[in-house]
N, C-alpha and C positions, 0 to 999 in steps of 0.2 A: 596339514596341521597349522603351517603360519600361514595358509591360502586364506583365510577371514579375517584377520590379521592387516596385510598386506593391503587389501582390499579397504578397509578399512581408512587405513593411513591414507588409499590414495584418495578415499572417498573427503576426509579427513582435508587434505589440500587444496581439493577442489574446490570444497565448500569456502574454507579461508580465501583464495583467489578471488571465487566470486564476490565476496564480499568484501576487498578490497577494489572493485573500480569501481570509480563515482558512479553517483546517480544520474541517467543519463534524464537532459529537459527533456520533458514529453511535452507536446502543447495538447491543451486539453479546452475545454470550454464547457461553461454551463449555460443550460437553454432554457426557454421553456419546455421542451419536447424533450429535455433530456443531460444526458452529461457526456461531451463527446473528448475519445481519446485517440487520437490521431484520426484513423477514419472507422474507429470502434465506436459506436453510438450504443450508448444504456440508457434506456428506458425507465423513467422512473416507473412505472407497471411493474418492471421486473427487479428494483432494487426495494429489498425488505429496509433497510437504515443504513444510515452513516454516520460516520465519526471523524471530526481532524486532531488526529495527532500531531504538537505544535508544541516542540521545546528543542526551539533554535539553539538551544546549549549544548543539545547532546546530537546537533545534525537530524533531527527530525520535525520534518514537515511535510505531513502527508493528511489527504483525501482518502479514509478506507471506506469502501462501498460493499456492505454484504448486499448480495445480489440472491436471487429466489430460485436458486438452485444447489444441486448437492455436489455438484462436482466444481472445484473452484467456484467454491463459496462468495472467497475475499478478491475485491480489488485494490491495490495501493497503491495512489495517484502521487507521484510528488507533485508539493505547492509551487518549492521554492520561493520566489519573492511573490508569491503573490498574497492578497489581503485574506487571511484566513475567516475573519467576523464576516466582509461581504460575503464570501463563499458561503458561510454558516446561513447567514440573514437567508441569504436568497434561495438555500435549500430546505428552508424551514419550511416554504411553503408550497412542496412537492413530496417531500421521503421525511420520517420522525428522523430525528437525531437518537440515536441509542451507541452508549459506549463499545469498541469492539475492544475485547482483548488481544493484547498479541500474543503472538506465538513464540515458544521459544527460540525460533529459525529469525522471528525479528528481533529481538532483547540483544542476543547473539549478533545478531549484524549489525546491528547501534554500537553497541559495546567494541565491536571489534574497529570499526569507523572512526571511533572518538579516536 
């Protein structure tokens, strides 16, 4: 009876945990050939669009790459300091830029960060 419940709460904490420790620096690079993220390389072939979400007010700075697949669709790259317009400029002329929405899993962990 309180086993979903239970289950729930702990699922509940976890989430909250995770979303309390920083965003860890990823080094990432863009290329011609691509956008590489540690030693993950994405293909622009295989990314459909991207979007920088960029409101250093509320801790958000990120690189989201929808990618042309159905299963982890989204990628999201933190900028941190880096120049968000060059990143823009220079992917203009590889992948379109199209808005991505977030998810309620990101609103939620912005909101919980602030």
């Amino acid at each position: 009876e309180f086993m979903p419940l239970i289950v729930f709460a702990m699922f509940g904490g976890w989430i909250l945990h995770q979303m309390k420790k920083e965003v860890p620096i990823v080094n990432f690079e863009v290329n011609p050939e691509g956008i590489k993220v540690s030693a993950k390389l994405y293909k622009y072939d295989d990314i459909k669009s991207f979007w920088i979400h960029f409101q250093p007010e509320y801790g958000i700075e990120e690189l989201s790459l929808h990618l042309n697949r159905s299963t982890a669709p989204y990628v999201k790259i933190p900028i941190h300091d880096q120049a968000p317009i060059q990143i823009r400029s220079f992917l203009l002329d590889f992948i379109p830029e199209e808005e991505h929405e977030e998810t309620m899993l990101d609103v939620l962990s912005h909101w919980i960060s602030v």
